[in-house]
N, C-alpha and C positions, 0 to 999 in steps of 0.2 A: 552260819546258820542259813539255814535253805527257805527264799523266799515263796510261799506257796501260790501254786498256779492264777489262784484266783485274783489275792493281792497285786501279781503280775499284771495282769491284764488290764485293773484296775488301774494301775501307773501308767499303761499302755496310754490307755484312753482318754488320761488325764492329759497327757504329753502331748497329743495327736491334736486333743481340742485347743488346747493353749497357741499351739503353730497357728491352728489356723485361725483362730480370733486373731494373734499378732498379725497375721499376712492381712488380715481384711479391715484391721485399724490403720495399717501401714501403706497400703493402695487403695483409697476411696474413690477414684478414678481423679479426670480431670473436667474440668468445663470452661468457658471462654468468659469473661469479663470483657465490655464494649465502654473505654472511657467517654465520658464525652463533654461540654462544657456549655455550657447554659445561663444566657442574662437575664430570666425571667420578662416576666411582660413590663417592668420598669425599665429593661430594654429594648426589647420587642416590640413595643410600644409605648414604650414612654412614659413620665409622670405628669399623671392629670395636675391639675388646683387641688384637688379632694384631699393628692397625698401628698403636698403639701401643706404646712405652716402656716404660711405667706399669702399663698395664691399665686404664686407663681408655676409654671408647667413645662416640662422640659420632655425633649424627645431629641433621638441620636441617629444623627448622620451617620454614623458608622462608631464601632467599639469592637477596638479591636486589641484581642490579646494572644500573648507569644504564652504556651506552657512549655514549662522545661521538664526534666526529668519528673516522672509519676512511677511511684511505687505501689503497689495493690496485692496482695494474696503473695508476697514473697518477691513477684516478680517486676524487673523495672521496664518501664517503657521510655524511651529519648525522648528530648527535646522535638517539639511537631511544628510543623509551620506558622506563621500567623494566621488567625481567624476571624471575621469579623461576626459575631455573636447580635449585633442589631438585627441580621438578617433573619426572618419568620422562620419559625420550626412548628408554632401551634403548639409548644408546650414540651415537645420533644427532645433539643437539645441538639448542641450539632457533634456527632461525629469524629474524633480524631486516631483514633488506635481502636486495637481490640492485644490481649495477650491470652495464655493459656496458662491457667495456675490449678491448683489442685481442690479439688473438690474440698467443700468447707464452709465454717464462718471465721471469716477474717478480719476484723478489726485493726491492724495496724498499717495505715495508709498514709501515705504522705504526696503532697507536689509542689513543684515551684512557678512562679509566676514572674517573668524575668520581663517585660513588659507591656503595658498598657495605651492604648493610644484612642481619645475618643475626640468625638463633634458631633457638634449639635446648636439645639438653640433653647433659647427660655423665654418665657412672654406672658406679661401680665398687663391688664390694662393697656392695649396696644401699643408696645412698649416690647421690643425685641433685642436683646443680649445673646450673640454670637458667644460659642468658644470652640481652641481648639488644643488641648494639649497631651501633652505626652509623658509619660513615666517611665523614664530606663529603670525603676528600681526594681534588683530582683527580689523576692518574697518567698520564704521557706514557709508552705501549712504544713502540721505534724501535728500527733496524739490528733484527729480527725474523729469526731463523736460521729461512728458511722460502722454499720457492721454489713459487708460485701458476701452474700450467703450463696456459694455457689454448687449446684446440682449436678453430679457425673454428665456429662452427653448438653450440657445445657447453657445458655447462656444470662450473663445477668451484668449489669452496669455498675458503675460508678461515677457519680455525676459530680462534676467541679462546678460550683456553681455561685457567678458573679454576682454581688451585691452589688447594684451601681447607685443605688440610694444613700447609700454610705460618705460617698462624694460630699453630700449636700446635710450630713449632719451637722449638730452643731455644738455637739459635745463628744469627745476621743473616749470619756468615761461613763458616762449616764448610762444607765439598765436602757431609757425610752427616750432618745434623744429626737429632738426634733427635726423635722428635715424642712431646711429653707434655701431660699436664693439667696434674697435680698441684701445680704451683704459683699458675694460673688458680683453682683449686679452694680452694686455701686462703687466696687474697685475700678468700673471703665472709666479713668479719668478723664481720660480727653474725650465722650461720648459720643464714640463711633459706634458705640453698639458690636464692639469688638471685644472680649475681656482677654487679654493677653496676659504670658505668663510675666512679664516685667511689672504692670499693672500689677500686679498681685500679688512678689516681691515687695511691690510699695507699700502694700495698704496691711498696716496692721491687724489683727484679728478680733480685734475689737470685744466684743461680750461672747466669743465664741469661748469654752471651758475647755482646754488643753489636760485640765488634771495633772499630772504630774511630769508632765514631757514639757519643761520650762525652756524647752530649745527651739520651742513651735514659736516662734512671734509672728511672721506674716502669711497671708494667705496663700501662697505658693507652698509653703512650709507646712502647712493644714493640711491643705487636700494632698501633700506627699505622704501626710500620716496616714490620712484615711486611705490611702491607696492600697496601705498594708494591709489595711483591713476587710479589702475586698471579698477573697476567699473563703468559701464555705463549702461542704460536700451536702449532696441529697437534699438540697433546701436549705434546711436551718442549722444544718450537722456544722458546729463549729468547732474549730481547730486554733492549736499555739500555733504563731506566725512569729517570724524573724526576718526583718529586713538582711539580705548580704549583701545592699549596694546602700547607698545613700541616694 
């Protein structure tokens, strides 16, 4: 049976429009993503008394951290140098990569955080507590509550962003955990005003709430947990974390 002219055309057009809706859901161009990694003014500037518990106040010599592989819009980014993030940005962020991914909203990002090295000091009541330690452990963030929307021709961020207050919790599980020194402060046994990581090996963890990580007994072992937990994207955008080192 002979298809007539009109229905022809009719298919024609049908076929013609479909091509090009696929080609134009298929290429939405591309735009550039600028990672970058940020300690907030709790590093920037440091924690007054206010935001603490205690009264105690801490500010950092240097904080600095190694990011390893970052994944963003499909595409991965290497391992980047050490940074130290104490250093002023005014809210900015510092810098580490830029990639090119395809136009969109992207939701599934990940990175790892292979380690950490901070100093500083804390002072209450004229009364000063040095430290200075270091964390090889590497840290997997993934599933990242964080949607990366990027414009053809345009550029847009994705910000890794350090909690260094977390340090100084005093619970691994509480919704609103309290942030203090005071018991950091009194692991300096022999009171040089030094808190060292052997110090803190020593001193058990006292009324700190570990919840269900019954492997945590002393303070060295605490803040290796909380270390885990550093990692967040965009501010508050948090992420599953997995230790790959001890």
């Amino acid at each position: 049976m002979n298809t007539p002219p009109n229905t022809r055309r009719l298919w024609a057009l049908l076929l013609l429009s479909m091509s090009l809706w696929a080609c134009g859901d298929e290429d939405n161009g591309q735009g550039e993503v600028v990672v970058t990694v940020y300690g907030e003014d709790f590093i920037e500037s440091g924690l007054n008394a206010d935001d603490m518990a205690d009264g105690w106040s801490v500010t950092f010599d240097r904080f600095v951290v190694t990011v390893g592989e970052v994944s963003v819009g499909g595409a991965s980014i290497p391992a980047q140098a050490p940074i130290d993030i104490s250093v002023q940005t005014d809210g900015a962020g510092h810098p580490i990569a830029s990639v090119q991914v395809p136009a969109g909203a992207h939701t599934s990002s990940n990175f790892v955080i292979t380690r950490v090295e901070l100093s500083g000091a804390a002072t209450k009541d004229g009364v000063t507590k040095a430290f200075d330690w270091t964390f090889d452990q590497e840290v997997r963030y993934s599933a990242c509550e964080t949607t990366t929307t990027v414009t053809d021709g345009q550029s847009a961020t994705f910000q890794i962003t350090v909690h260094a207050d977390h340090f100084f919790y005093d619970s691994l599980v509480a919704e609103e955990p309290q942030v203090v020194f005071q018991a950091l402060a009194d692991a300096d046994a022999d009171n040089d005003g030094q808190i060292t990581r052997e110090e803190l090996e020593n001193t058990d963890i006292g009324r700190y709430d570990p919840g269900s990580a019954g492997d945590v007994n002393d303070l060295w072992g605490w803040l290796t947990a909380q270390n885990q937990t550093l990692g967040h994207v965009d501010g508050e955008g948090h992420c599953d974390f997995q230790a790959l080192t001890n």
